[in-house]
N, C-alpha and C positions, 0 to 999 in steps of 0.2 A: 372200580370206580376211582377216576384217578380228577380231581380238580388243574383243570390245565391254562386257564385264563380267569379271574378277577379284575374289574374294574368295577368305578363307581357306576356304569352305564351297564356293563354285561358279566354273566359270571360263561363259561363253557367248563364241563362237564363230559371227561372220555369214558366210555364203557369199553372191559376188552372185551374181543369178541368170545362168544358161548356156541360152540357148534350146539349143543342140547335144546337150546332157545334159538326157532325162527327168526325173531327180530335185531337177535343179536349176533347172529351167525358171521358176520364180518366186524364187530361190534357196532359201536355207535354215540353220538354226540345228544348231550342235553344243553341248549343255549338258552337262556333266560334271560331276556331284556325285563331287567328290575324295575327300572322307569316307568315303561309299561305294564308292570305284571303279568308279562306274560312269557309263554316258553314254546317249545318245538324240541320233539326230538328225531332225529334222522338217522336211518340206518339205512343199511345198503347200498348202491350205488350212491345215492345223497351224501350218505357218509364219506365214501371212498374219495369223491370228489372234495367234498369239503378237505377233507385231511393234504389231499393233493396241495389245492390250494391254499391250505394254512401252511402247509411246507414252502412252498413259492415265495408267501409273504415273508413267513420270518427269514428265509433266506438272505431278505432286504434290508433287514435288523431295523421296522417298523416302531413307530413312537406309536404310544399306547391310545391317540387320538384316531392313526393310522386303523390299528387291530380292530377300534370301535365301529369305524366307518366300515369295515370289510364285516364284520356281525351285522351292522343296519341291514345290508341286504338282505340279509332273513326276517327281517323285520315282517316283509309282508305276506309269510308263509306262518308267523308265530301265531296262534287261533287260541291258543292252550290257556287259558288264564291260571295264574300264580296263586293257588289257596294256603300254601306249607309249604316254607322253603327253608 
């Protein structure tokens, strides 16, 4: 579990992958929009994608307003509410 993104808006969260664990078999990302309380986690292909595209962004050397706005898009896949974090 590696913490990979912090801001005041979102944290992201990498899992490596675990051949022994199905859902981590490629690993996987925990995203938490704090603002809202709530989270998502994505593995497999979601993941694979995700990582693609967080590679693309940072390539761009994105301002941390940028990183947040490419997180909102999960926005409306996060269902998970925040009880412990």
């Amino acid at each position: 579990m590696n913490l990979i993104y912090n801001s005041e808006q979102y944290s992201v969260v990498e899992f490596g992958a675990d051949r022994n664990l199905e859902a981590l078999r490629f690993g996987g990302y925990e995203i938490v929009d704090k603002g809202g309380k709530r989270e998502i986690f994505i593995a497999g292909v979601l993941a694979q994608n995700f990582r693609r595209d967080v590679n693309e962004l940072i390539a761009n050397e994105p301002t941390m307003a940028e990183i947040d706005e490419f997180l909102g898009s999960y926005d409306v896949l996060m269902s998970q509410p925040v009880l412990l974090h």
